[in-house]
PAKESE-714839 format. One record per residue (C-alpha): residue number from 1; x, y, z; chain; residue in one letter. Coordinates in Angstrom, 2 decimals. Example, Ala and Ser with C-alpha at 12.3 -4.5 7.8 and 13.67 -1.06 7.14 Angstrom:
@k->1 | X->12.30 | Y->-4.50 | Z->7.80 | c->A | r->A
@k->2 | X->13.67 | Y->-1.06 | Z->7.14 | c->A | r->S
***
This chain:
@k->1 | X->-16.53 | Y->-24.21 | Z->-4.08 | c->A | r->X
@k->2 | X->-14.28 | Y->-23.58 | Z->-1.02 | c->A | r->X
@k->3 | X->-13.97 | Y->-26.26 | Z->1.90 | c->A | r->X
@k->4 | X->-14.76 | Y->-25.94 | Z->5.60 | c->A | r->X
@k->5 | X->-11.26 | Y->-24.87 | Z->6.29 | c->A | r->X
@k->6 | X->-11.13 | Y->-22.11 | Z->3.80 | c->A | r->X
@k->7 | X->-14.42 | Y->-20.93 | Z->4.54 | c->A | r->X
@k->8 | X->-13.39 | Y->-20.59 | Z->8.10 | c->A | r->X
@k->9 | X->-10.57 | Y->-18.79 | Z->6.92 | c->A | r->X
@k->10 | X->-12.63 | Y->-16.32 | Z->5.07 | c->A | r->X
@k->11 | X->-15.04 | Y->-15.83 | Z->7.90 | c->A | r->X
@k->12 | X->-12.11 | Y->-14.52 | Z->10.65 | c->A | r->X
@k->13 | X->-12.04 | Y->-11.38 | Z->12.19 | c->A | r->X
@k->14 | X->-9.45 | Y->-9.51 | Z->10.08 | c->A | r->X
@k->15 | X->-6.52 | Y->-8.97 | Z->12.64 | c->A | r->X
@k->16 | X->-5.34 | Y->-5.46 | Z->13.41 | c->A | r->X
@k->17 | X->-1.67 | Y->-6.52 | Z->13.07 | c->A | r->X
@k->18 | X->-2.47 | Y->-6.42 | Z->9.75 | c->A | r->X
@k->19 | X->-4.01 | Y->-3.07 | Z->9.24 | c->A | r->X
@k->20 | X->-1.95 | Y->-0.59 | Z->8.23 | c->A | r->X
@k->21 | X->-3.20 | Y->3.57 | Z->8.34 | c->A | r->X
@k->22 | X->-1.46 | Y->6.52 | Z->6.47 | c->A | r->X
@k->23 | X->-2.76 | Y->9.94 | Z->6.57 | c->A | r->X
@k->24 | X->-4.24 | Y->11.36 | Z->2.81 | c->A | r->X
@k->25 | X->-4.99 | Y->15.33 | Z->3.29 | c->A | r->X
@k->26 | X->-6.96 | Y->15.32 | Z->6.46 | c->A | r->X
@k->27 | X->-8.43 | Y->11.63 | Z->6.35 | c->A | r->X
@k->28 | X->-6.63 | Y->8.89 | Z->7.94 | c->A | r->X
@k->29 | X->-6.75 | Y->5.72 | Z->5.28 | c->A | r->X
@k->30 | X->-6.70 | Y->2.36 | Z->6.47 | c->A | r->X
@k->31 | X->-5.48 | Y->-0.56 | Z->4.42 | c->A | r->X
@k->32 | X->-3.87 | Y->-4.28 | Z->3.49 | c->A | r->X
@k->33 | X->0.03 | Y->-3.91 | Z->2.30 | c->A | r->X
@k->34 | X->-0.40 | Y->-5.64 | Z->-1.44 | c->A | r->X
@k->35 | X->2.51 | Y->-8.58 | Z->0.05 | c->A | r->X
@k->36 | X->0.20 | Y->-9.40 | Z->2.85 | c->A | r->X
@k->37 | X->-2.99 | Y->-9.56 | Z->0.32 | c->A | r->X
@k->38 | X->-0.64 | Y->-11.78 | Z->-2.09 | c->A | r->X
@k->39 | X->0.28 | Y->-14.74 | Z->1.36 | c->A | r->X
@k->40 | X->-3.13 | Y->-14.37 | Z->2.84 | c->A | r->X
@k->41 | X->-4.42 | Y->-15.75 | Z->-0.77 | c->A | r->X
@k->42 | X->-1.77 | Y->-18.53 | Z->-0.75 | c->A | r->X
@k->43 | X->-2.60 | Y->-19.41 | Z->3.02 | c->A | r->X
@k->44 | X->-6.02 | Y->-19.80 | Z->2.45 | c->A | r->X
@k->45 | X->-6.40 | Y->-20.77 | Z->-1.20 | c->A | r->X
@k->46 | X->-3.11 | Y->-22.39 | Z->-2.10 | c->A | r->X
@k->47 | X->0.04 | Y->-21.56 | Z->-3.88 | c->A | r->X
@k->48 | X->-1.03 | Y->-22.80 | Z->-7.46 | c->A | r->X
@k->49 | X->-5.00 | Y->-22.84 | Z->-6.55 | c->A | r->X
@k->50 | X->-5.27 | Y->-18.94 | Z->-7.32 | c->A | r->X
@k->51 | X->-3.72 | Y->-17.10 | Z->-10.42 | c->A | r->X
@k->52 | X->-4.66 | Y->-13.11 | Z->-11.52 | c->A | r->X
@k->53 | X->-3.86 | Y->-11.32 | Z->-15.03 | c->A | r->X
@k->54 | X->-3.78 | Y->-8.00 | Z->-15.98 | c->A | r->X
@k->55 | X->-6.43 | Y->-7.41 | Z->-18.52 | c->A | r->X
@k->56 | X->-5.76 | Y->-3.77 | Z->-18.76 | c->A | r->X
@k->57 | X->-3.22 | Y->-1.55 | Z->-17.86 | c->A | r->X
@k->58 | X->-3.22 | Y->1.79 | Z->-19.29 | c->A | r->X
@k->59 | X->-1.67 | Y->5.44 | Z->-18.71 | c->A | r->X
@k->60 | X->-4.05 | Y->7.77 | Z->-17.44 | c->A | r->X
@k->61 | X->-2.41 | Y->11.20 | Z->-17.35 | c->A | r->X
@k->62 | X->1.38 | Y->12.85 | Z->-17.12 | c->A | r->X
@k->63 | X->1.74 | Y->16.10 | Z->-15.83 | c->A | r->X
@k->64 | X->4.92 | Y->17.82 | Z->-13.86 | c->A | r->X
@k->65 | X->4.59 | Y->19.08 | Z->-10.07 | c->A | r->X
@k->66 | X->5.68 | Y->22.15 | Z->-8.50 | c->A | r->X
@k->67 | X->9.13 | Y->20.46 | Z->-7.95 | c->A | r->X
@k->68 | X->9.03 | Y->19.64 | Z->-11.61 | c->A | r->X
@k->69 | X->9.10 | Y->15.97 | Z->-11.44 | c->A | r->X
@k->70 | X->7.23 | Y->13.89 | Z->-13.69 | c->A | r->X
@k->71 | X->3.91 | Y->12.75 | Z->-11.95 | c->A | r->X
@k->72 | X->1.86 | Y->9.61 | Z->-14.04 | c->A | r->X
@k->73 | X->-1.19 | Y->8.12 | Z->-13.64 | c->A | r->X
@k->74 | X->-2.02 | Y->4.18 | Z->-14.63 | c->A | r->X
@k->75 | X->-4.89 | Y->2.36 | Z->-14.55 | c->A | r->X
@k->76 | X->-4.74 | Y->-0.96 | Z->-14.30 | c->A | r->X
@k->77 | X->-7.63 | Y->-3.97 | Z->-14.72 | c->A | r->X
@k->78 | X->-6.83 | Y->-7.15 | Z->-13.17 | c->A | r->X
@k->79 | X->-8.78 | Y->-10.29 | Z->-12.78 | c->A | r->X
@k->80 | X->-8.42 | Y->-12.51 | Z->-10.10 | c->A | r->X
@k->81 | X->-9.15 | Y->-16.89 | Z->-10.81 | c->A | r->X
@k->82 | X->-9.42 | Y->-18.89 | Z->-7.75 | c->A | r->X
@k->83 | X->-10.53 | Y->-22.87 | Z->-8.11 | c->A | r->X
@k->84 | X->-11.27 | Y->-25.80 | Z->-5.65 | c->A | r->X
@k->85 | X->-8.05 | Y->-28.05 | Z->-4.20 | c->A | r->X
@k->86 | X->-9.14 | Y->-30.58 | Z->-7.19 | c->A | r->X
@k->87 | X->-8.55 | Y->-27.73 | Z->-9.87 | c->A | r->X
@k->88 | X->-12.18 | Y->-28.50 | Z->-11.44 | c->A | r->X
@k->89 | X->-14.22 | Y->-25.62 | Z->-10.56 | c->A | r->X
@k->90 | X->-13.06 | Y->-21.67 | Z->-10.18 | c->A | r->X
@k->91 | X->-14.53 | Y->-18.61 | Z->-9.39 | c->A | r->X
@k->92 | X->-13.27 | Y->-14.93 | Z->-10.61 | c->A | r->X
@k->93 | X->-13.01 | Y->-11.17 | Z->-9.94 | c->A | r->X
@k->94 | X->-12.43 | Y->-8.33 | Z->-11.16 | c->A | r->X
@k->95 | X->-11.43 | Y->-4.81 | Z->-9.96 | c->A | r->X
@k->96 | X->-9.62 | Y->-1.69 | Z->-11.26 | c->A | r->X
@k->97 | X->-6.80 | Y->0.18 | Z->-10.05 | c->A | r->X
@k->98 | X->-5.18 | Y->3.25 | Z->-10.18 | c->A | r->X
@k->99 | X->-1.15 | Y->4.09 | Z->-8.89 | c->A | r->X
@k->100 | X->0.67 | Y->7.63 | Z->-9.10 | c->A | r->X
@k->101 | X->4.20 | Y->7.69 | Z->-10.48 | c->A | r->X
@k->102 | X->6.32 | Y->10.58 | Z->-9.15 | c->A | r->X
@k->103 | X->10.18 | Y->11.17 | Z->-10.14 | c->A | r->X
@k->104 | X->12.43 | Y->12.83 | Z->-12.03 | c->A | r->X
@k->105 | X->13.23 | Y->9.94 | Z->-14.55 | c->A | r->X
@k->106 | X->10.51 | Y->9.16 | Z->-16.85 | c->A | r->X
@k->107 | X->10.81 | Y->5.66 | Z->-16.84 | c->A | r->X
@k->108 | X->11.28 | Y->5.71 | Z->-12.85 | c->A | r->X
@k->109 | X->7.32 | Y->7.57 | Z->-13.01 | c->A | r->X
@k->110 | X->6.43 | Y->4.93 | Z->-15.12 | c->A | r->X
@k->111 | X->7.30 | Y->1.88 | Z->-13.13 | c->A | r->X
@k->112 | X->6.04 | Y->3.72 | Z->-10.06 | c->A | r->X
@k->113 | X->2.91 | Y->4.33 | Z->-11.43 | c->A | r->X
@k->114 | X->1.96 | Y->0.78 | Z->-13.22 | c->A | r->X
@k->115 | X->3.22 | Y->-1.51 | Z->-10.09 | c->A | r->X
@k->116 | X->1.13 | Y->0.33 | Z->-7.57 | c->A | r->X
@k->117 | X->-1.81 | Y->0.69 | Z->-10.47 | c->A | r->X
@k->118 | X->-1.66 | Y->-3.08 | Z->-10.49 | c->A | r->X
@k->119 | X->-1.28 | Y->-3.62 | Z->-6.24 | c->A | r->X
@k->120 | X->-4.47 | Y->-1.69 | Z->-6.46 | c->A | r->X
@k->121 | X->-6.69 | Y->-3.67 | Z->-8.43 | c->A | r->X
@k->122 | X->-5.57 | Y->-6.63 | Z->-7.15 | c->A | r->X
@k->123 | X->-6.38 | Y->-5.68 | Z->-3.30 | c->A | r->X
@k->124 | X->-9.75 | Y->-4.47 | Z->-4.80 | c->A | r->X
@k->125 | X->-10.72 | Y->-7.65 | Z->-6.65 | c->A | r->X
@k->126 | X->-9.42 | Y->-9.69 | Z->-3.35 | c->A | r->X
@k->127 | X->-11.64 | Y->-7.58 | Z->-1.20 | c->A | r->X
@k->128 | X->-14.91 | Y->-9.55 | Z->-3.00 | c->A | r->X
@k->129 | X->-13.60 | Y->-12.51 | Z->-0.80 | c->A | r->X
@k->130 | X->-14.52 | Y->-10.68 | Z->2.58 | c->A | r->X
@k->131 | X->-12.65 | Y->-9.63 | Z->5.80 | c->A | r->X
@k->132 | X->-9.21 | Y->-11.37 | Z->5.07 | c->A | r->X
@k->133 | X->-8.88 | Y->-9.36 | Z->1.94 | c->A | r->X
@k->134 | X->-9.56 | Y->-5.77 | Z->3.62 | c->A | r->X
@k->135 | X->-13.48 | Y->-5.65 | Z->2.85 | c->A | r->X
@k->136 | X->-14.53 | Y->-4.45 | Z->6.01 | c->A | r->X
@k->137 | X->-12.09 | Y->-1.78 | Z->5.99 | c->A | r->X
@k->138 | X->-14.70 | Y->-0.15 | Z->3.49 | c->A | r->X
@k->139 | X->-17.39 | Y->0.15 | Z->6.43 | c->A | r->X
@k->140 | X->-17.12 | Y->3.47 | Z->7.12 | c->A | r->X
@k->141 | X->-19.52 | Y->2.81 | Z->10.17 | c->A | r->X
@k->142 | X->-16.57 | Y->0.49 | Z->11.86 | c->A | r->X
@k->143 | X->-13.42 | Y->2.10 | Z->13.61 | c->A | r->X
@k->144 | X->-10.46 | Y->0.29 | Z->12.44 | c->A | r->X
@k->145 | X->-7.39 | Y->0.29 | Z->14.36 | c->A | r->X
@k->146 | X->-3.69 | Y->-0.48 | Z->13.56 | c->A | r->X
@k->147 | X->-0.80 | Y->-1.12 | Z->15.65 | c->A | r->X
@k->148 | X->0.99 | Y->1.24 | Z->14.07 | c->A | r->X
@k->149 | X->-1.19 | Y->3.57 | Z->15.33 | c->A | r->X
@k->150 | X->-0.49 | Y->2.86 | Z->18.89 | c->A | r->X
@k->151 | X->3.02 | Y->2.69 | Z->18.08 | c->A | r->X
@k->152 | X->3.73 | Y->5.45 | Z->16.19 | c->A | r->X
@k->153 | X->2.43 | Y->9.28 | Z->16.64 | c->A | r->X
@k->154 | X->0.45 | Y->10.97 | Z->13.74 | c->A | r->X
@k->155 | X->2.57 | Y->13.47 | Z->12.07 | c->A | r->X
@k->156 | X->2.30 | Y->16.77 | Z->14.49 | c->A | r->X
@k->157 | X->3.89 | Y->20.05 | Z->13.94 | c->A | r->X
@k->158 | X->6.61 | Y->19.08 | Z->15.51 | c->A | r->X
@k->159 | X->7.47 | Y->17.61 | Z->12.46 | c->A | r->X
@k->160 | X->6.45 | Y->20.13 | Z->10.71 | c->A | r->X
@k->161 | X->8.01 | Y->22.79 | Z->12.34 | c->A | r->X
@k->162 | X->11.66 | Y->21.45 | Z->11.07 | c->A | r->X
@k->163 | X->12.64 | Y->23.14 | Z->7.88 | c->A | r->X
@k->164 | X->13.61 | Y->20.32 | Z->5.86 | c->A | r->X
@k->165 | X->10.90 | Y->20.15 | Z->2.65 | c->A | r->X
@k->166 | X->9.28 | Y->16.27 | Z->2.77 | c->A | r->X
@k->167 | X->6.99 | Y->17.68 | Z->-0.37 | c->A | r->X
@k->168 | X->8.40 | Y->15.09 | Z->-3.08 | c->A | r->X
@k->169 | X->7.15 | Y->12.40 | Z->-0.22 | c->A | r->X
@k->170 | X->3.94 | Y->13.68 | Z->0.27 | c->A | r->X
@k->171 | X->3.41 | Y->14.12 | Z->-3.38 | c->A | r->X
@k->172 | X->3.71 | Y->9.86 | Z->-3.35 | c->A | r->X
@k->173 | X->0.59 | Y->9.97 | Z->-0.65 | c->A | r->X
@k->174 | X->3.75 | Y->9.14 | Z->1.92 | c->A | r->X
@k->175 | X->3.65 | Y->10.58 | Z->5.20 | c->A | r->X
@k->176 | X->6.57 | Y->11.71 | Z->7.56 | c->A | r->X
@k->177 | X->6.77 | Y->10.70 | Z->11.30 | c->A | r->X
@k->178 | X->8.67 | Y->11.33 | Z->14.46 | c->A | r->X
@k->179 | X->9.16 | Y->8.15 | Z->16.56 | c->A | r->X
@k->180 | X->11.31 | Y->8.87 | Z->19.42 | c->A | r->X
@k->181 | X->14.56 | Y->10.35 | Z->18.31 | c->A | r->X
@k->182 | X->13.52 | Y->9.43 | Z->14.77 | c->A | r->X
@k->183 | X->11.92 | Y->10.33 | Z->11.52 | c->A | r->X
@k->184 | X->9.65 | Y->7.63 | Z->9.39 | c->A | r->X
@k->185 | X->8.24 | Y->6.89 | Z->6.24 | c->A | r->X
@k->186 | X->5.04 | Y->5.42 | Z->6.14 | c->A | r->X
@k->187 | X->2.60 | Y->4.79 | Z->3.42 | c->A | r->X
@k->188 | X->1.87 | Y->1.82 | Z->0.57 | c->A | r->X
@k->189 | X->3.62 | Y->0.42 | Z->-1.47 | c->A | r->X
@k->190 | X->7.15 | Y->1.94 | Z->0.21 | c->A | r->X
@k->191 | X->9.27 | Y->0.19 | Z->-1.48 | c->A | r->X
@k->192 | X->8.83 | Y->0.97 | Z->-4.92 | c->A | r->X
@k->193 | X->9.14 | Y->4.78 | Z->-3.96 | c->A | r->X
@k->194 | X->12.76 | Y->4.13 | Z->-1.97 | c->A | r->X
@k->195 | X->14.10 | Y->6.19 | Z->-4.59 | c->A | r->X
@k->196 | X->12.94 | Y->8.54 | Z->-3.70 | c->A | r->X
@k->197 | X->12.96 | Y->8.12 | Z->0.26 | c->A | r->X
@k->198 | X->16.89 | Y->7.87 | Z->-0.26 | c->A | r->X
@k->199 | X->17.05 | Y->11.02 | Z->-1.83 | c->A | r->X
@k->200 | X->15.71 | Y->12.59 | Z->1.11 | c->A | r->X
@k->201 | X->17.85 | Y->11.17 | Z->3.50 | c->A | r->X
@k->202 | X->16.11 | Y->8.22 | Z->4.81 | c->A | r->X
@k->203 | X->18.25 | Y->4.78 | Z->5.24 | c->A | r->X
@k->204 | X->16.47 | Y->1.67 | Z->5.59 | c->A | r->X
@k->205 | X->16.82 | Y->-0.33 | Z->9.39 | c->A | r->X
@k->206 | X->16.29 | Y->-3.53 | Z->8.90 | c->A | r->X
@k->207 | X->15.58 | Y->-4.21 | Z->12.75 | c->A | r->X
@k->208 | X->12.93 | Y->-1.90 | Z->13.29 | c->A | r->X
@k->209 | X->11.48 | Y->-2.81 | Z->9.76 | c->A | r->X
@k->210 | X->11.02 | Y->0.94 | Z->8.50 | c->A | r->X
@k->211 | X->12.91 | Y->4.03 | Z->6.25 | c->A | r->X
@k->212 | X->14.78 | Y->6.16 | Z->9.59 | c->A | r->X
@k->213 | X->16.31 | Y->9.70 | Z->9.85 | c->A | r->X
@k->214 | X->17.73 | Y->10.87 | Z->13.12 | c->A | r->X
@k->215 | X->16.34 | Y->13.79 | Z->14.46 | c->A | r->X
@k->216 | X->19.97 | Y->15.43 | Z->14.99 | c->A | r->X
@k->217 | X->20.74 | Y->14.83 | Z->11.16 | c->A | r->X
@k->218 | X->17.35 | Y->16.81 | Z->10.50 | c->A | r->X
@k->219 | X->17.97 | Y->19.54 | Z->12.71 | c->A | r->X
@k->220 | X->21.24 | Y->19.83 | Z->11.19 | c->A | r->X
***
């Protein structure tokens, strides 16, 4: 099915530069972003060799939070097709997904909740393919590390300790961190909660690749 290249491919080491952690409760998560899944399947497979489709995407529950936004659950199905360079054999998977939609629009929850439903069970049905698709990140006997995480500090109660209320982040499983004279958002799928980032003050540095906040506009 695959050739010596691709199987090579597949057999790599997954780099750390690619692993990503964000902190869920007390357990630090470690994980693909869904755009580095999405060219690490065109590297190895081929722009039109590989194709996925939805099968099922459903919503799960709506509720509001203490804040009273709207919080929604999808679930998604989503079936992955890969063939040979000659398009005359293929091979599929098949994973499900769930995503969280927080916000105080109701169509804003919804597309919130179905993209990252959908990011999820496609990193899931990619993960059947082996290390370049995040499968060893399930070994919970294997220490995986990021370079985030030698980067950037774990949030500490120094962070906490400032008054400002980073609840309707947390609520979207993002975390809040101080790197140097800055705040940070980290988490998945970032960019389809910048809403919502925005809101709390966050702006967007394109050099340094990540949501900021000065420390002297927190404290203020």
């Amino acid at each position: 099915m695959f050739d010596q290249p691709q199987t090579q491919a597949l057999s790599q080491e997954l780099e750390s530069t690619r692993i990503k952690s964000r902190s869920k409760g007390d357990v630090e998560l470690s994980y693909l972003e869904g755009f580095d899944v999405i060219d690490t399947a065109n590297r190895i497979f081929g722009y039109g060799n590989w194709s996925y489709n939805i099968s099922v995407l459903e919503q799960v529950s709506q509720e509001s939070n203490q804040n009273q936004n709207i919080v929604i659950c999808y679930k998604a199905i989503v079936v992955v097709k890969i063939s040979d360079a000659k398009l005359e054999h293929n091979i599929s998977r098949e994973d499900v997904g769930f995503g969280t939609g927080i916000a105080k629009a109701l169509a804003d929850a919804h597309e919130s909740a179905a993209k990252e439903a959908v990011t999820d069970a496609l990193k899931r049905a990619m993960r059947s393919f082996g290390n370049q698709f995040g499968n060893s990140l399930y070994d919970k006997s294997k220490q995986h590390h990021s370079t985030q995480q030698t980067q950037q500090p774990k949030p500490s109660n120094q962070v906490n300790a400032i008054p400002q209320d980073y609840s309707k982040l947390s609520n979207l499983g993002l975390s809040v961190m101080q790197q140097g004279q800055n705040l940070i958002v980290m988490g998945d799928d970032i960019f389809a909660k910048k809403d919502t980032i925005k809101a709390c003050g966050f702006k967007w540095d394109g050099r340094s690749k990540h949501w900021c906040k000065p420390l002297e506009q927190q404290a203020a």
